[in-house]
C-alpha positions in Angstrom: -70.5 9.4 54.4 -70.5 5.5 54.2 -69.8 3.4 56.8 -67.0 1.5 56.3 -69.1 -2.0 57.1 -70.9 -1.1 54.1 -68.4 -0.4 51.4 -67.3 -3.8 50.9 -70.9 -4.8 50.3 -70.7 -2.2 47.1 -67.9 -3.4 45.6 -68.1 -7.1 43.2 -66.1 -9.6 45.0 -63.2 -11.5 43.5 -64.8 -14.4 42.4 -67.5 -12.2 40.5 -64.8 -9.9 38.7 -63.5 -13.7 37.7 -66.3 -15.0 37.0 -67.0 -11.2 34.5 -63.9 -12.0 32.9 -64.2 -15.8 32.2 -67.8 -14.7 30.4 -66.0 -12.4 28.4 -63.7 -14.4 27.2 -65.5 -17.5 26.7 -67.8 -14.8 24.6 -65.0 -13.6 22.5 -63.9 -17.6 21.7 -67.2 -17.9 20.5 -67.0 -15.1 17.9 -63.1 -15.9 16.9 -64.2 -19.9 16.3 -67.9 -18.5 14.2 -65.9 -16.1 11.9 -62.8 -18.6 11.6 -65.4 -21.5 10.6 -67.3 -18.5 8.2 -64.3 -17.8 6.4 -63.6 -21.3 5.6 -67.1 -22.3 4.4 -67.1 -19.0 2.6 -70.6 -18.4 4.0 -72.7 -17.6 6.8 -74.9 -19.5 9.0 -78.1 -21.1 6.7 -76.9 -18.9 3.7 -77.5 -20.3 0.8 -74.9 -19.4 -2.1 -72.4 -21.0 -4.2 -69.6 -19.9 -2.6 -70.4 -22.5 -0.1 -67.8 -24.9 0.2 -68.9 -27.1 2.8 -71.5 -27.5 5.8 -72.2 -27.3 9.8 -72.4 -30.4 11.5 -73.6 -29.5 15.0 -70.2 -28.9 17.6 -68.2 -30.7 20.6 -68.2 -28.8 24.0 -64.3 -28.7 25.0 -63.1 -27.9 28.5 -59.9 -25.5 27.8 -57.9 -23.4 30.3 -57.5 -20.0 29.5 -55.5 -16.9 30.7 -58.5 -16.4 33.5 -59.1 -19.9 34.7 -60.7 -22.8 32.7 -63.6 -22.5 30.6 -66.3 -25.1 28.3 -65.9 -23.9 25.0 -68.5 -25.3 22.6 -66.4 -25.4 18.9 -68.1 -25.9 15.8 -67.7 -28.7 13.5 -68.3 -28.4 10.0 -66.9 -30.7 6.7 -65.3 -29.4 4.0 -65.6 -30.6 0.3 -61.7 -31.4 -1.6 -61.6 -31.2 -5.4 -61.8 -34.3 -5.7 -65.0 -34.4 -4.4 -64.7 -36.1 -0.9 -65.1 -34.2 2.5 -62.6 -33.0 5.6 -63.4 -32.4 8.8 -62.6 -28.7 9.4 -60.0 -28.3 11.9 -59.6 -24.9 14.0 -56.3 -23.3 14.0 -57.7 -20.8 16.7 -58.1 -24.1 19.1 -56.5 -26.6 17.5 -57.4 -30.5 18.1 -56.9 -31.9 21.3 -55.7 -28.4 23.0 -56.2 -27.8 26.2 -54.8 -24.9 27.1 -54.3 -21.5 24.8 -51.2 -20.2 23.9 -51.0 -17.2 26.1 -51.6 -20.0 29.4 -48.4 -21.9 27.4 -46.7 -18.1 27.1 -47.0 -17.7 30.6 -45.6 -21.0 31.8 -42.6 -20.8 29.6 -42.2 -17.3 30.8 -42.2 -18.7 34.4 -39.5 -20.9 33.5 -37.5 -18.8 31.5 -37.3 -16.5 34.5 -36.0 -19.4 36.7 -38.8 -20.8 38.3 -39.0 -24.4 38.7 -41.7 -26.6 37.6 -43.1 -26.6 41.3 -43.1 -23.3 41.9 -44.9 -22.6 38.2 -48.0 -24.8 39.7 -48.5 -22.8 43.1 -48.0 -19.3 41.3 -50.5 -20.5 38.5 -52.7 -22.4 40.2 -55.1 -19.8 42.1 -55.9 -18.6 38.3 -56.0 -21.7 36.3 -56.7 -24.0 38.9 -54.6 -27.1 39.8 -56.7 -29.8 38.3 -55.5 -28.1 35.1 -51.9 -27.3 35.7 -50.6 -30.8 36.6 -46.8 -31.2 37.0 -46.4 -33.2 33.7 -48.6 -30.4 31.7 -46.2 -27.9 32.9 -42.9 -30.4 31.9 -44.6 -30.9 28.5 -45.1 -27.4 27.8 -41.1 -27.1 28.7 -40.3 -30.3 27.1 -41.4 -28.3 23.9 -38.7 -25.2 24.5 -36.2 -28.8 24.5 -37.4 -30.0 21.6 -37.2 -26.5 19.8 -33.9 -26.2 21.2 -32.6 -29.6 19.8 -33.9 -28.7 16.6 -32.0 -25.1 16.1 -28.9 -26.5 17.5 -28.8 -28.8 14.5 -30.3 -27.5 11.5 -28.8 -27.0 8.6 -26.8 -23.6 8.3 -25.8 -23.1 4.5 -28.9 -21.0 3.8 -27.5 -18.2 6.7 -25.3 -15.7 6.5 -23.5 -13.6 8.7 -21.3 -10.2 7.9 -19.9 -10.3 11.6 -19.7 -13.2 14.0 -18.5 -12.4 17.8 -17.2 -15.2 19.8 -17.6 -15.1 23.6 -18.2 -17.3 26.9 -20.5 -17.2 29.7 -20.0 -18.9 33.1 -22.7 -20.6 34.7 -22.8 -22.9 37.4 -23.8 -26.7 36.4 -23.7 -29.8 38.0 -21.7 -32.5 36.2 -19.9 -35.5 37.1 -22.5 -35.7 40.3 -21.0 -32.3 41.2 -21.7 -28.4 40.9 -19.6 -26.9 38.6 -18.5 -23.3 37.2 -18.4 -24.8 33.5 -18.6 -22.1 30.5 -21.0 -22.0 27.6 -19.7 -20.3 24.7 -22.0 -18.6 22.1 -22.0 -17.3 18.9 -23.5 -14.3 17.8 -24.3 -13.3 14.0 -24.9 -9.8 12.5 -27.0 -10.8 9.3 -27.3 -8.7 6.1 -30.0 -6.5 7.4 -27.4 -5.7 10.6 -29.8 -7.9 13.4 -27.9 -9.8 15.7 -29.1 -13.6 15.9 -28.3 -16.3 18.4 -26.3 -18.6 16.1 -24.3 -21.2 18.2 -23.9 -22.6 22.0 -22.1 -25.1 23.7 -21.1 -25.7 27.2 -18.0 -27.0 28.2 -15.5 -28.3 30.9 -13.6 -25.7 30.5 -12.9 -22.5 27.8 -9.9 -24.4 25.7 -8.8 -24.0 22.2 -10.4 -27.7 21.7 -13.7 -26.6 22.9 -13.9 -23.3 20.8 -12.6 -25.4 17.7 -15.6 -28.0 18.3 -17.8 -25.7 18.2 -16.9 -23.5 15.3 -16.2 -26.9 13.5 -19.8 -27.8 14.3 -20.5 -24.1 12.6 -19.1 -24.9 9.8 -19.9 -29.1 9.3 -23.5 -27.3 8.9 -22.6 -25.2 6.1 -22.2 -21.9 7.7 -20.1 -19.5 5.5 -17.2 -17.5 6.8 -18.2 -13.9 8.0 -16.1 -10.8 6.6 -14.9 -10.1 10.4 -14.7 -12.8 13.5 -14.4 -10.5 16.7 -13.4 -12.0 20.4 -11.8 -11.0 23.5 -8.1 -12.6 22.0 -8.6 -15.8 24.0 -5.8 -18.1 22.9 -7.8 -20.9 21.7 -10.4 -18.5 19.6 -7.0 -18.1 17.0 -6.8 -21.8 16.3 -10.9 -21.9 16.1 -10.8 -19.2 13.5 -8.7 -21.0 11.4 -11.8 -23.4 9.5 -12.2 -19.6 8.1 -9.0 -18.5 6.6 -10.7 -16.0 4.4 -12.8 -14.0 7.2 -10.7 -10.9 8.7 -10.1 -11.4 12.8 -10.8 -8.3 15.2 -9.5 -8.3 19.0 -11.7 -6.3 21.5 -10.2 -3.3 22.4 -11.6 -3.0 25.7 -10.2 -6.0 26.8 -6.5 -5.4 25.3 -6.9 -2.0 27.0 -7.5 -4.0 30.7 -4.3 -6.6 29.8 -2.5 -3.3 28.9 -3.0 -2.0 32.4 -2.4 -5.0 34.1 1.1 -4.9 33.0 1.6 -0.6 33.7 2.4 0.9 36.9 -0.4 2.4 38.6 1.3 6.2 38.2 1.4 5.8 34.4 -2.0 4.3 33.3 -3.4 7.8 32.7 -0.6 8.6 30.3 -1.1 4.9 28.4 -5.0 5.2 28.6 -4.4 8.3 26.4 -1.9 6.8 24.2 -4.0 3.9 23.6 -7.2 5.8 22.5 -5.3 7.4 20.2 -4.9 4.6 18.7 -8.8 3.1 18.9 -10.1 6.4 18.8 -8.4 7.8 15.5 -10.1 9.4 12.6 -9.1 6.1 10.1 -7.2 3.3 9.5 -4.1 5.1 8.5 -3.8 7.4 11.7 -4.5 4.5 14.0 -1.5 2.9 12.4 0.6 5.8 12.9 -0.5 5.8 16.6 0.1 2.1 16.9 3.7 2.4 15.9 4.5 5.4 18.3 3.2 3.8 21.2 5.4 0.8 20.7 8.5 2.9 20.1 7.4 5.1 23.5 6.1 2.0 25.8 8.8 -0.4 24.5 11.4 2.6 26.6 8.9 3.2 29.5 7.4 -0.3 30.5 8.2 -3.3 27.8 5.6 -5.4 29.3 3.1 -3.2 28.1 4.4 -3.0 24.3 4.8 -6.9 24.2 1.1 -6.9 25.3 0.2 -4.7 22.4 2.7 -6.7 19.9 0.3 -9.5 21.0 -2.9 -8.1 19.5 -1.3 -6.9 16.4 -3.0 -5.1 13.7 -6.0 -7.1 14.7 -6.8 -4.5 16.7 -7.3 -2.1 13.8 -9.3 -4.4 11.6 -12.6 -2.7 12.3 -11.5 0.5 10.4 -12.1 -2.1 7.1 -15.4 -0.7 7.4 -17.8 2.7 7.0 -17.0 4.9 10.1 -21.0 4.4 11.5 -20.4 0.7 11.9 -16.9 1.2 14.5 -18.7 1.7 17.5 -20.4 -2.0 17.1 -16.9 -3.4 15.5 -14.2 -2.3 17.6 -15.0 -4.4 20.7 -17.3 -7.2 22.0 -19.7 -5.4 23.8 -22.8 -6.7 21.1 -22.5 -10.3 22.9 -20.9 -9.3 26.3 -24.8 -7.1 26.5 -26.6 -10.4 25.6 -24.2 -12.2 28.2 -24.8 -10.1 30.7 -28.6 -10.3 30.2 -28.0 -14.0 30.8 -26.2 -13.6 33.7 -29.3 -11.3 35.5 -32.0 -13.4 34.4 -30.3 -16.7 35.3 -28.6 -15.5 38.8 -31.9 -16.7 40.4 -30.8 -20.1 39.8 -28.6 -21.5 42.3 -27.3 -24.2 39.7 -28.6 -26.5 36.6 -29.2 -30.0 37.0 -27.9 -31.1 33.5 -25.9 -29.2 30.7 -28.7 -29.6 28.3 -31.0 -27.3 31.1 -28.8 -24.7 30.8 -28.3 -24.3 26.6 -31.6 -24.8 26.5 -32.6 -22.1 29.1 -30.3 -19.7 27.3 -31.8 -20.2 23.9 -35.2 -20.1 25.2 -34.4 -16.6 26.9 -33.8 -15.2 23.0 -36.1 -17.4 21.2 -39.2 -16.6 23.1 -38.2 -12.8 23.6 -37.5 -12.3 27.0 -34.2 -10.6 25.7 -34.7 -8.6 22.5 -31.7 -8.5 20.3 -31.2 -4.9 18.5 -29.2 -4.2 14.9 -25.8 -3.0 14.9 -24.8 0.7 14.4 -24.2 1.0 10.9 -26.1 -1.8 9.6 -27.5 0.5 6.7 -24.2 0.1 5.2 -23.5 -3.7 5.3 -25.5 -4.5 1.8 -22.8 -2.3 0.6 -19.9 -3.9 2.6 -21.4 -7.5 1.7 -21.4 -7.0 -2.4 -18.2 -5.4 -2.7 -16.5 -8.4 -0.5 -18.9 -10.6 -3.2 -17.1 -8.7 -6.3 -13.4 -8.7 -4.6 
């Protein structure tokens, strides 16, 4: 049996295991930046051939840090010949020019900030592998400064190449100081369906306050960029979604049924919300369009006796609440409420509830976007989505 004051004495310490690792993948750089410089010069070290369409010039030894600390990287050099005759110097897209750091070490510092970290607490959790000489504050704020610049550009490129077959309208409250003052302000997003049934990020923009004026700005913004009008707008029936909708007079409008089910209740005695729970599905639940209707009509004529809040609530919604049985039966489940972009807002909620508030409004679009944009939330396809190329060339012929 061993002692126990000499089993440590067996086992590699934690500086040689990092010390292992950092060999291993300095050794692996080596062989990635030999066969990337190979497969430009179309041969290999002194081989002579005519496929050879340039030639080694010695190499420059690069400090870079890494996902297990900072290494010296020696990267070849090597000029190319044009067609015109005249020579390039080869530049690496493994290790491009002037990089200091790979992209897995970027990876893992937007990662830390997309999961609500702050730039100071990105250094001391880093630091012990990379080492802090290499992980200066303004390395870490240019690496973000990137996720901003992405950001700035999606939020204004040009839409008239994308199309959507369903766009859901929703807001998410977040707290955010303005005015020199913490605020719950909302940011309302815009989720597409595209022709192949993924759901994209398409729009954001926080506001004082969830008004008609601030829906309208931002659909207007939709559309100023040359975004079409989807077949089917869906949202939770806020009032100032129906004037936002207008810019798309040709696009059907859905309600959420879940949430006309809650504003139904609200207005029921508590006794007699079993009996309108069942009516109600019977009219969201039918086998097709023409059932539903049926159902719609008899609980008006029932609820407008029993409780006539509750039937003026319903008169609200309108047939809007039946607009998702327009389309194949596999695609209801996804249509007939919200739920797509109340998911994604709830995965915003748990990954940014962490933060206590955002300094400025762009900090908290841009978190947001950078939360879908660098996968930390996935985004899945609708149900139904093999049936949209259908849906989308018959509204096309029509």
């Amino acid at each position: 049996m061993f002692k126990p004051s000499i089993v440590p004495s067996l086992m590699p310490t934690l500086a040689e295991l990092r010390q292992s690792f950092r060999a291993k993948v300095l050794s692996a750089l080596h062989v990635v930046l030999e066969e990337e410089l190979q497969a430009v010069l179309g041969s290999e070290r002194h081989e002579r051939t005519d496929r050879r369409r340039g030639y080694r010039h010695g190499g420059e030894l690069r400090r870079v840090t890494t996902e297990v600390g900072p290494v010296a990287v020696r990267v070849p050099r090597a000029r190319l010949r044009q067609r015109d005759g005249t020579t390039t110097e080869f530049q690496s897209a493994v290790l491009p020019r002037y990089a200091r750091r790979t992209r897995e070490v970027d990876a893992a510092i937007l990662g830390s900030y997309l999961a609500g970290v702050n730039t100071r607490r990105i250094r001391l959790a880093l630091a012990p592998l990379l080492g802090a000489a290499h992980l200066s504050k303004s390395a870490v704020s240019r690496v973000v400064g990137r996720l901003k610049a992405l950001f700035e550009r999606w939020d204004q490129r040009d839409l008239s190449q994308e199309r959507y077959a369903v766009l859901y309208l929703d807001g998410i409250h977040l707290r955010v100081r303005l005015a020199r003052r913490v605020v719950v302000a909302p940011v309302l997003v815009a989720l597409g369906v595209g022709e192949d049934g993924q759901k994209h990020l398409v729009g954001m923009r926080l506001a004082v306050r969830e008004s008609g004026s601030a829906w309208r700005e931002l659909v207007a913004d939709l559309h100023r960029r040359g975004l079409g009008a989807p077949l089917l707008v869906v949202s939770d029936g806020h009032p100032g979604l129906a004037k936002a909708t207008e810019l798309w007079p040709e696009a059907k409008v859905g309600r959420c049924t879940v949430h006309k089910l809650r504003n139904l209740l609200d207005h029921c005695p508590r006794h007699a919300q079993a009996e309108l729970r069942r009516d109600y599905h019977r009219i969201v639940y039918a086998r097709d369009g023409l059932t539903a209707r049926e159902a719609y009509d008899q609980f008006l004529s029932k609820w407008t006796r029993l409780c006539p809040a509750v039937a003026r609530s319903l008169e609200e919604a309108g047939t809007k609440l039946l607009s998702f049985y327009e389309f194949p039966r596999a695609m209801w489940k996804s249509l007939r409420s919200t739920n797509p972009i109340e998911n994604l807002n709830r995965e915003f909620r748990r990954r940014t509830k962490t933060q206590a508030s955002f300094a400025t409004e762009q900090a908290a679009v841009t978190l947001l976007f950078g939360l879908v944009a660098f996968g930390q939330i996935t985004l899945r396809r609708i149900d139904g989505y093999q049936h949209l190329p259908r849906v989308l060339a018959e509204a096309v012929a029509a």
